[in-house]
TORTOR-717356 format. One line per field, with one value per residue: residue number from 1; x, z, y of N, C-alpha, C, O, CB in turn. Coordinates in steps of 0.02 Angstrom, whole numbers, plus 50000, padded with zeros to 5 digits. Atoms other than C-alpha are relative to their C-alpha. Glycine has a CB too. Layout:
BEGIN
n <- NUM|...
n_px <- X|...
n_pz <- Z|...
n_py <- Y|...
ca_px <- X|...
ca_pz <- Z|...
ca_py <- Y|...
c_px <- X|...
c_pz <- Z|...
c_py <- Y|...
o_px <- X|...
o_pz <- Z|...
o_py <- Y|...
cb_px <- X|...
cb_pz <- Z|...
cb_py <- Y|...
END
This chain:
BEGIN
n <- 1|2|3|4|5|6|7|8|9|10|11|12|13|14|15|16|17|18|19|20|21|22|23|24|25|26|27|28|29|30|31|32|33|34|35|36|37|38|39|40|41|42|43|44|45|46|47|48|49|50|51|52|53|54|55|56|57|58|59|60|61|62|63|64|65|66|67|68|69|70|71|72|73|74|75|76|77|78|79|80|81|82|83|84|85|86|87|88|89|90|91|92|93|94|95|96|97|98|99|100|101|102|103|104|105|106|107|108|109|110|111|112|113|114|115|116|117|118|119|120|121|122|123|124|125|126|127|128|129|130|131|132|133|134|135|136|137|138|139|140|141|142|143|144|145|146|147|148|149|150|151|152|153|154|155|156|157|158|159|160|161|162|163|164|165|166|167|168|169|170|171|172|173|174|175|176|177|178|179|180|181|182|183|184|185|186|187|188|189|190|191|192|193|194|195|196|197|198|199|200|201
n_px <- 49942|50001|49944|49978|50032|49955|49927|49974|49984|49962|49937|49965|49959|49958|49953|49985|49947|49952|49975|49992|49948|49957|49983|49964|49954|49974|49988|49902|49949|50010|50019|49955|49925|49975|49994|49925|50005|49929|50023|49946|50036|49962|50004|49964|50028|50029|50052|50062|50015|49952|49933|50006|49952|50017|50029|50070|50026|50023|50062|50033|49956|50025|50092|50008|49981|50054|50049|49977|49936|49977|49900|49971|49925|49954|49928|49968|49932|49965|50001|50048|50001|49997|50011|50070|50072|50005|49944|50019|50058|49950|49953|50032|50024|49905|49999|50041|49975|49924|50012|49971|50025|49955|50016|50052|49972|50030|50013|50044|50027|50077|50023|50049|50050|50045|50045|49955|50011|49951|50027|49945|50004|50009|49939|49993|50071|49993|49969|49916|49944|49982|50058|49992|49951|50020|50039|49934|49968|50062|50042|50029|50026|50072|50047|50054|50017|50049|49967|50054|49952|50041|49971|50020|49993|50043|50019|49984|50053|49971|49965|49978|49986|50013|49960|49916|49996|50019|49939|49951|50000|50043|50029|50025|50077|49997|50058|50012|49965|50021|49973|50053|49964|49952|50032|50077|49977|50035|50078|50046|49965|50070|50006|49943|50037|50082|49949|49994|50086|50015|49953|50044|49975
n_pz <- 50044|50021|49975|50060|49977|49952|50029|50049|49951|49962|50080|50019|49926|49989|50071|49984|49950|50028|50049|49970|49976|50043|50012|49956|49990|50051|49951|50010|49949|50027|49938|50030|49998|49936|49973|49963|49998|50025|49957|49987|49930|49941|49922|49983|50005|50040|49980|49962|49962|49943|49994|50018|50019|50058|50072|49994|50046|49964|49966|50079|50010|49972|49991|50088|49986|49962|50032|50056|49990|50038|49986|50005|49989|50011|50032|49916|50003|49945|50029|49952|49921|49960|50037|49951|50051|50051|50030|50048|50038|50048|50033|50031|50055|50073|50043|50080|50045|50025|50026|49987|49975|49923|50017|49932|49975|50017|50046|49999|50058|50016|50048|49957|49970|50031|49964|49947|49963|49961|49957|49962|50026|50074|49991|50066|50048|50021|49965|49987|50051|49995|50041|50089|50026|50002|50070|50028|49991|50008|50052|50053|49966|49994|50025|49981|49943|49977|49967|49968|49987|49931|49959|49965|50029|49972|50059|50086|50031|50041|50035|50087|49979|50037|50066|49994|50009|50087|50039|49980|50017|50057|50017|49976|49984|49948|49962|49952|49910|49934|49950|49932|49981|49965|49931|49982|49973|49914|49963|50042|50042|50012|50057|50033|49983|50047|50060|50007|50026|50084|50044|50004|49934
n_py <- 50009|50022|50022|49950|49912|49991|50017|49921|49971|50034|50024|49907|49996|50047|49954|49947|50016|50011|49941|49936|50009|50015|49922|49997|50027|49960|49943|49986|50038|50061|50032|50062|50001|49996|49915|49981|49925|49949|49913|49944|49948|49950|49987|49951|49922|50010|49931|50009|50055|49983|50053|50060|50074|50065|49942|49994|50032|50100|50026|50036|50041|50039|50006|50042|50063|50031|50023|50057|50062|49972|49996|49931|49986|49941|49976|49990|49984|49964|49976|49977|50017|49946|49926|49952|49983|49944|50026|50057|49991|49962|50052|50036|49939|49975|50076|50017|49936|50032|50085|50030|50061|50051|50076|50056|50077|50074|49980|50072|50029|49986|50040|50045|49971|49988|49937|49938|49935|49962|49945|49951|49929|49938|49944|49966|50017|50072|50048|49997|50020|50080|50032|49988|50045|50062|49982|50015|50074|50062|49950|50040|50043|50002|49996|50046|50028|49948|49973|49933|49959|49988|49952|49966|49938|49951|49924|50002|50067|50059|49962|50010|50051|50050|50000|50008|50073|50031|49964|50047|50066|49986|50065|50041|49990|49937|49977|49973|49989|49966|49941|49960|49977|50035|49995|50038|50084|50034|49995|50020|50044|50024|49983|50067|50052|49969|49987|50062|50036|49980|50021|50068|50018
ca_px <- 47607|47655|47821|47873|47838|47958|48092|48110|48087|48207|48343|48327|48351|48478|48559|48524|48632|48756|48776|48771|48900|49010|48978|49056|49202|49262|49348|49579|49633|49700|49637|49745|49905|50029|50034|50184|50178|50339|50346|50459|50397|50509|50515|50587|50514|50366|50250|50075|50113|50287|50441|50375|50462|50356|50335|50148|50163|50214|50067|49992|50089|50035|49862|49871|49973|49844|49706|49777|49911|50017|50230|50329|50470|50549|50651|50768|50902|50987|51002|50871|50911|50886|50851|50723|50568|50632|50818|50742|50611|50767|50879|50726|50679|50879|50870|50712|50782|50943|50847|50967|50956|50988|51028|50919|50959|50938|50818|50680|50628|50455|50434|50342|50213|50053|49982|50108|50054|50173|50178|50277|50259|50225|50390|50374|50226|50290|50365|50546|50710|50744|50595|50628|50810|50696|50594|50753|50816|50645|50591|50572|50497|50317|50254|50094|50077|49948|50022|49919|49994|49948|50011|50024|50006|49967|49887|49947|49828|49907|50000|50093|50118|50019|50081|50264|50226|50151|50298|50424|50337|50237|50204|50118|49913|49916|49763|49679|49783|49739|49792|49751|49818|49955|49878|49752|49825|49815|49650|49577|49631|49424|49458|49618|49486|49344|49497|49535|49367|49342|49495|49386|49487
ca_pz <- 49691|49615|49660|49488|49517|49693|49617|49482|49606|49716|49564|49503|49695|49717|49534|49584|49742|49667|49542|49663|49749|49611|49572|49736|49722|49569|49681|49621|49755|49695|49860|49791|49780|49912|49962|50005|50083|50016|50152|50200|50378|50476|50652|50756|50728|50634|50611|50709|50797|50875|50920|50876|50911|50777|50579|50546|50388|50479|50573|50403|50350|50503|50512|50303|50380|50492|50380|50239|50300|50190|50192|50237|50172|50234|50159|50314|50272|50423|50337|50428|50606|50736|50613|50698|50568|50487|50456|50365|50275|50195|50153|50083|49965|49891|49878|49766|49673|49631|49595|49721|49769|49950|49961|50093|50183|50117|49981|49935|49813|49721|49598|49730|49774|49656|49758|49813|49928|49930|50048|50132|50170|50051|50050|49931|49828|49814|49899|49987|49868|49959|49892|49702|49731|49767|49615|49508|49562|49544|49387|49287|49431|49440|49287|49265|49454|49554|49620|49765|49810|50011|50098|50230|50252|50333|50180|50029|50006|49868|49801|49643|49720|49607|49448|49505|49530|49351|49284|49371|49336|49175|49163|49302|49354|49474|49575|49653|49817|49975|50087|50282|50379|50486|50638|50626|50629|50805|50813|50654|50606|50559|50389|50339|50390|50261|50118|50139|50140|49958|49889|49941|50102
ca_py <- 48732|48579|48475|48527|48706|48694|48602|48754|48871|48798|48774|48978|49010|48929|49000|49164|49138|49098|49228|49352|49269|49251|49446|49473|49381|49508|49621|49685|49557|49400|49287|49142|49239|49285|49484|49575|49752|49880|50030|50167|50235|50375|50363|50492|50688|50678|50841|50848|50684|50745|50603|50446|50246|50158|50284|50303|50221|50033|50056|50053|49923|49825|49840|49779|49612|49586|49598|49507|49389|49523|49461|49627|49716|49874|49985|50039|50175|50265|50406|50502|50430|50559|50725|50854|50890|51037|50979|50826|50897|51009|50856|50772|50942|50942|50738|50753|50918|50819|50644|50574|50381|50310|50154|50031|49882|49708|49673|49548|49422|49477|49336|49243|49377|49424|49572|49727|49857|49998|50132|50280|50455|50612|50700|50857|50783|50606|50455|50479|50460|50290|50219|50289|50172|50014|50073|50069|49901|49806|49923|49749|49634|49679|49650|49568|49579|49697|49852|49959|50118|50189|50351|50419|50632|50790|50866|50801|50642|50517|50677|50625|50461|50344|50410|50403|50199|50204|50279|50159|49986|50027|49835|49806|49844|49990|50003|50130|50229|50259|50390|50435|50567|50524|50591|50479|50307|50269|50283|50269|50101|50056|50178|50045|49916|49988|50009|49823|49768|49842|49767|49594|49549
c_px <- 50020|50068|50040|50029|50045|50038|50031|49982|50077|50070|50011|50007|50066|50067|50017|50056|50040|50034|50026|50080|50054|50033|50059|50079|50053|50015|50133|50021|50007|50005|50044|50065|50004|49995|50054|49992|50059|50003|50046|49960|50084|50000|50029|49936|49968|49936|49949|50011|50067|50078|49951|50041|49981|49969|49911|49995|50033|49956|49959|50000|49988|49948|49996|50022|49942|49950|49986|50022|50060|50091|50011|50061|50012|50046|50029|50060|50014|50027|49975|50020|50016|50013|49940|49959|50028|50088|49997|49966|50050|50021|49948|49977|50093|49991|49952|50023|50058|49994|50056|49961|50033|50026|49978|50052|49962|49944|49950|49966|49924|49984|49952|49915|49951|49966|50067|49968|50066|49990|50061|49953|49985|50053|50021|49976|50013|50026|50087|50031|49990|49944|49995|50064|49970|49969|50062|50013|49970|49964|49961|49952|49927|49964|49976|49954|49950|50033|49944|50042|49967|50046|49997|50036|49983|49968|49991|49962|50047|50054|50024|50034|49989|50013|50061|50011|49989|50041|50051|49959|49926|49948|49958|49917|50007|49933|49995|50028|49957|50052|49974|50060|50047|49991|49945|50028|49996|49946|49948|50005|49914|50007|50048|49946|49957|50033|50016|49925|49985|50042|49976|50041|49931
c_pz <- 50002|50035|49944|50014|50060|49992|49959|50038|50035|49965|49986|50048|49996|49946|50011|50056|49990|49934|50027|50046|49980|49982|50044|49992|49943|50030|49937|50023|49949|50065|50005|49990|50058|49973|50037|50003|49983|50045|50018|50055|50047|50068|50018|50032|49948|50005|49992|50018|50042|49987|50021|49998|49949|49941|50004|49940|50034|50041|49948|49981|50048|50010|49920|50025|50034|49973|49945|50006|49949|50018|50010|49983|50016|49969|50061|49964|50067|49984|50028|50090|50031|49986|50022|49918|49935|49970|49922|49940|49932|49956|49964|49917|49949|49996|49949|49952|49959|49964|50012|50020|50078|49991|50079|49996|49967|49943|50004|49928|49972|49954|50052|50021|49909|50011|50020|50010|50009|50013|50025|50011|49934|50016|49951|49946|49986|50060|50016|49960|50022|49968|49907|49987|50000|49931|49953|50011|49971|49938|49965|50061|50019|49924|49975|50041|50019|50055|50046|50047|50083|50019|50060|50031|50042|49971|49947|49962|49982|49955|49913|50006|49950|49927|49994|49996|49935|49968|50020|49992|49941|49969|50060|49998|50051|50004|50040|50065|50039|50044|50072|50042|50065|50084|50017|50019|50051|50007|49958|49957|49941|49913|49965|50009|49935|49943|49975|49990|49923|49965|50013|50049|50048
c_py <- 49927|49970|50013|50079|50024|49985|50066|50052|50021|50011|50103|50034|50018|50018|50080|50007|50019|50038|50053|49984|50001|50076|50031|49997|50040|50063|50005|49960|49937|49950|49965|49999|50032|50092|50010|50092|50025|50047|49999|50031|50034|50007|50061|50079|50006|50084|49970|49941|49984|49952|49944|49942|49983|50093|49984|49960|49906|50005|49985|49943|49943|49960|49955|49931|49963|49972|49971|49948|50031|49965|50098|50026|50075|50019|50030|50044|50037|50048|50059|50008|50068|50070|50017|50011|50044|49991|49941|50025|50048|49966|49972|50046|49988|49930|49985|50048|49985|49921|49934|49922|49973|49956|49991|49937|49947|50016|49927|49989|50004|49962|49947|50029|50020|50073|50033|50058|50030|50083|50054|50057|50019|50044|50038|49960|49941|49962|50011|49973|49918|49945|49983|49927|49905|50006|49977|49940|49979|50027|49919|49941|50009|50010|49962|49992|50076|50051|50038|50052|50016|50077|50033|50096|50046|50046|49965|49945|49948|50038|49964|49909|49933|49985|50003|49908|49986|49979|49934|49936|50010|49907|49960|50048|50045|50011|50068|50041|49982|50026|50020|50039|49951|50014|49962|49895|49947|49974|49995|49940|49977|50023|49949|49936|49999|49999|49928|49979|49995|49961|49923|49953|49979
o_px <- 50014|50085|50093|50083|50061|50083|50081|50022|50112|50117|50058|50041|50094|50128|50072|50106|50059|50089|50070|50124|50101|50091|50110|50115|50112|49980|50170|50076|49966|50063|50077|50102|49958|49990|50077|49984|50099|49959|50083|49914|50130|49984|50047|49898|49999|49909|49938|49961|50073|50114|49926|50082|50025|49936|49884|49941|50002|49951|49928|49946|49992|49935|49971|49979|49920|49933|49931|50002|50092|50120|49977|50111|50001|50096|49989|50104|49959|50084|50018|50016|50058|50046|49892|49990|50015|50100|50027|49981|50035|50012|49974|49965|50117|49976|49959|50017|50076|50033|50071|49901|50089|50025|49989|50096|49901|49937|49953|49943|49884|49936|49913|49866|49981|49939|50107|49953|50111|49960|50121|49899|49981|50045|50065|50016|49975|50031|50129|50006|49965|49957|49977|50060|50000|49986|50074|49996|49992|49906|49901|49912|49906|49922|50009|49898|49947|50051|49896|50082|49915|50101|49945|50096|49938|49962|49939|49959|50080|50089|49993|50071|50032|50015|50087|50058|50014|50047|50059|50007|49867|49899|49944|49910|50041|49901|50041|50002|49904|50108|49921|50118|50037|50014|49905|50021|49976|49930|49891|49997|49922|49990|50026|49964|49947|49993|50015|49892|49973|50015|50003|50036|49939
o_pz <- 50059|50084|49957|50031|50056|50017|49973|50007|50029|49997|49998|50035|49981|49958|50003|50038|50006|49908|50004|50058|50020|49977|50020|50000|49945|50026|49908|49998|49906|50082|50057|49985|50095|49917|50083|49958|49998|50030|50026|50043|50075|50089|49973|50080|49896|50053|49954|49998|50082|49937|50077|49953|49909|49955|50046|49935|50027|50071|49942|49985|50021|50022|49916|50009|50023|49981|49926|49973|49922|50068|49987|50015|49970|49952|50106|49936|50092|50007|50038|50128|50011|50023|50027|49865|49875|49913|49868|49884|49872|49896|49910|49862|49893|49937|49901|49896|49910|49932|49974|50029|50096|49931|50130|49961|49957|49923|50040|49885|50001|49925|50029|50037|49855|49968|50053|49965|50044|49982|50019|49984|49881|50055|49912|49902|49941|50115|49972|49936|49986|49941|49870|49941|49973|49890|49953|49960|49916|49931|49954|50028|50057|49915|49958|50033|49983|50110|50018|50091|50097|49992|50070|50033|50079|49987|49914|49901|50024|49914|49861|49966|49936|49896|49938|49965|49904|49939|49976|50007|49956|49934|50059|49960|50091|49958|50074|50117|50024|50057|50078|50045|50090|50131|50064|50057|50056|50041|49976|49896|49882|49871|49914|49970|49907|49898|49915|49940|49891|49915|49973|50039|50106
o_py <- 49905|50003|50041|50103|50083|50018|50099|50086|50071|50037|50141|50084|50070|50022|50108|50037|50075|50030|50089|50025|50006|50096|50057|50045|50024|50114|49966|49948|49920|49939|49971|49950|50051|50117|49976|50132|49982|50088|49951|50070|50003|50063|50099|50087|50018|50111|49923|49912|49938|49957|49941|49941|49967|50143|49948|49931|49853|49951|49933|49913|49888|49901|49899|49890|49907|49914|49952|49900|49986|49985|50145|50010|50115|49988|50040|50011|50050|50045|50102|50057|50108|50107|49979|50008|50037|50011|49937|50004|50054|49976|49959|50022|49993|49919|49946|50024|50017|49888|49888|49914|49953|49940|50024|49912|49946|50074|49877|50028|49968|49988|49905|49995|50018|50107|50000|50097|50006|50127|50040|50065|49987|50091|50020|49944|49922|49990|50009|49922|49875|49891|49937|49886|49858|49964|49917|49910|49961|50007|49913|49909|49965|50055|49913|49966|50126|50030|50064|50034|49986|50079|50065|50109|50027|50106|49961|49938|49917|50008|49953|49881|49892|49932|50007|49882|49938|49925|49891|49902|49998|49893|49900|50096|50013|50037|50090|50020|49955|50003|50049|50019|49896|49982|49965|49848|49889|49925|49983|49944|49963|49982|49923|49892|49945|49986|49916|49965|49944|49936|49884|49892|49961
cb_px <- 50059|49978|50001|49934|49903|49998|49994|49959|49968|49974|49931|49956|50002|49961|49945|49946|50017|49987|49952|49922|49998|49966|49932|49976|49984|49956|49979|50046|49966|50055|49942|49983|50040|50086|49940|50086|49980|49998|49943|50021|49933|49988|50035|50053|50048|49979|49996|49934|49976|49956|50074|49985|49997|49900|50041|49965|50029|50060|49966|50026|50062|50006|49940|50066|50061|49974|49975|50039|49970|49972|50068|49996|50044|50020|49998|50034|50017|50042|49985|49942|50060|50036|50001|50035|49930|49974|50030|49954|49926|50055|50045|49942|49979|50121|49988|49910|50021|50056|49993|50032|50015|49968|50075|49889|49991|49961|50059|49933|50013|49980|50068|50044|50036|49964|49937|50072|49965|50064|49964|50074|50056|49917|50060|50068|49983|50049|49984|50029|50091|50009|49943|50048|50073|49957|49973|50052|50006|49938|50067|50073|50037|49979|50000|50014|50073|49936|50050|49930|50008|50012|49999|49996|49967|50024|50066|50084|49949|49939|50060|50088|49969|49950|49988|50035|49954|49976|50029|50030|49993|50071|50060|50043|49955|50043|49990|49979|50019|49962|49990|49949|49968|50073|49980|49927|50048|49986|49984|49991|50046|49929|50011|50093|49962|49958|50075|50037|49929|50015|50083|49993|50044
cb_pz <- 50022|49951|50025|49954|50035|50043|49944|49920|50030|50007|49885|49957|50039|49990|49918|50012|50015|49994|49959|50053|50019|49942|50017|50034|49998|49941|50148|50031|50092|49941|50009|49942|49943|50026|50047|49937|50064|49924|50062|49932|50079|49994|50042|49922|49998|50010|49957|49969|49954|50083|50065|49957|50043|50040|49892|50003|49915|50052|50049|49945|50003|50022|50000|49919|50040|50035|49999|49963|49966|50009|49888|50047|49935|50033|49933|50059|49935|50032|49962|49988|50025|50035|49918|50058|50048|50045|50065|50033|50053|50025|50048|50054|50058|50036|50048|49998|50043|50077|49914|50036|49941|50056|49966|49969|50083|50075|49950|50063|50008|49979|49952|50076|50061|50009|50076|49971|50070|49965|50067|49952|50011|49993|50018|49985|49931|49938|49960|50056|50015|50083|50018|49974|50056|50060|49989|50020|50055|50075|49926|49939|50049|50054|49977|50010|50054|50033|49962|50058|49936|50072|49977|50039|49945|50036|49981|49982|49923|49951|50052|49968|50057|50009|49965|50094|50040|49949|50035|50076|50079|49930|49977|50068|50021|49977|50045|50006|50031|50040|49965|50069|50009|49972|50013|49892|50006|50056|50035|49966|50062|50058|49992|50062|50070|50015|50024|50057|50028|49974|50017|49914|50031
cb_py <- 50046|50020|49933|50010|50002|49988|49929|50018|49968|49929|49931|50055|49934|49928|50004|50024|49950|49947|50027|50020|49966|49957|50044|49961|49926|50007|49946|50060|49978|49985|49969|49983|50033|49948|50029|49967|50029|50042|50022|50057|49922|50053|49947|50011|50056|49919|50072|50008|49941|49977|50020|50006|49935|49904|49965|50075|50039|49949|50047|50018|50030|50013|50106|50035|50001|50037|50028|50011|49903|50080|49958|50023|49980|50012|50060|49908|50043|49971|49974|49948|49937|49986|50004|50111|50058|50092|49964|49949|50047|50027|49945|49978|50115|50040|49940|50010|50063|49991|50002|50038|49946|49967|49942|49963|49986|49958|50023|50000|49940|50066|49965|49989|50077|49950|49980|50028|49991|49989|49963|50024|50028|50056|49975|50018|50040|49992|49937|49972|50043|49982|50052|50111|50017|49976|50095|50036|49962|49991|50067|49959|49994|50061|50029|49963|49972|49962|50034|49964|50067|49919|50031|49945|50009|50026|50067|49983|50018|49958|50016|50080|50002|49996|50042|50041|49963|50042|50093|50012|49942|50040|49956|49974|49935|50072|49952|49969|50077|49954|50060|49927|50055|50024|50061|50011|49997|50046|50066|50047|49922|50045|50072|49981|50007|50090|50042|49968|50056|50080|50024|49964|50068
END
């Protein structure tokens, strides 16, 4: 072969490469903008994983900071504080039946962020009331921007979760859920690992 002949070689190499690399890089995430997680986690009396300090969905919520560099905001009502499983799970059935709103603590600016992960529980096939009143506030502030929904469940998956975000910010890009049980968290952080990966983390 020729020095010709290895130069062009060499060159559609070298192109190919680089295509493939490029393919790659066409992943939902925007690398370039900032990420901000949204989550609602319950501490306390949680079924199959007992009385819990830290909710199962900020371990979620953690593990995503980690492997993004994600900002965080909680929603925090006290509302809940120190209700046994089956008390809660009542008040939570008459607060969606009534399409009551909590209100949460404090509040945060989303014109800075590009990417929102938001997350909670599945309480009666959707995301807890307090969640719906951040929905409401911020109805007009995500749109444009990339929404990804997450849950965490002992059953119910992504339940009615990702079409309740539709519904409340109709202007933004709604990706994909993900969902893992809530007994698993501890210990299965590797599947949150494998979820990020895809989104091109």
């Amino acid at each position: 072969m020729n020095i010709k002949s290895i130069i062009t070689a060499t060159m559609a190499l070298l192109l190919s490469t680089a295509c493939s690399a490029g393919a790659k890089q066409e992943t939902v995430m925007n690398k370039d903008g900032k990420a901000l997680v949204v989550f609602f986690s319950h501490a306390g009396d949680n079924y199959a994983v007992g009385n819990i300090e830290v909710g199962n969905t900020k371990i979620v919520a953690d593990y995503i900071t980690e492997l993004t560099g994600a900002a965080q905001f909680e929603i925090v009502t006290h509302k809940y504080d120190g209700m046994a499983y089956t008390p809660l799970i009542n008040l939570a059935k008459e607060e969606a039946s009534k399409g009551e709103l909590p209100e949460y603590e404090g509040d945060v600016d989303l014109a800075k962020y590009d990417t929102v992960f938001i997350g909670g529980p599945v309480w009666w096939g959707t995301y807890p009331q307090v969640m719906f009143t951040f929905f409401k506030k911020h109805k007009d502030d995500l749109k444009g921007k990339t929404i990804i929904p997450f849950t965490t469940h002992e059953g119910s998956g992504l339940a009615n979760c990702v079409e309740d975000v539709k519904k409340a910010f109709p202007g933004a890009s709604v990706q994909k859920g993900f969902s893992i049980y809530g007994h698993e968290v501890r210990t299965e952080k590797k599947k949150v690992e494998k979820w990020i990966e895809g989104l091109g983390y």
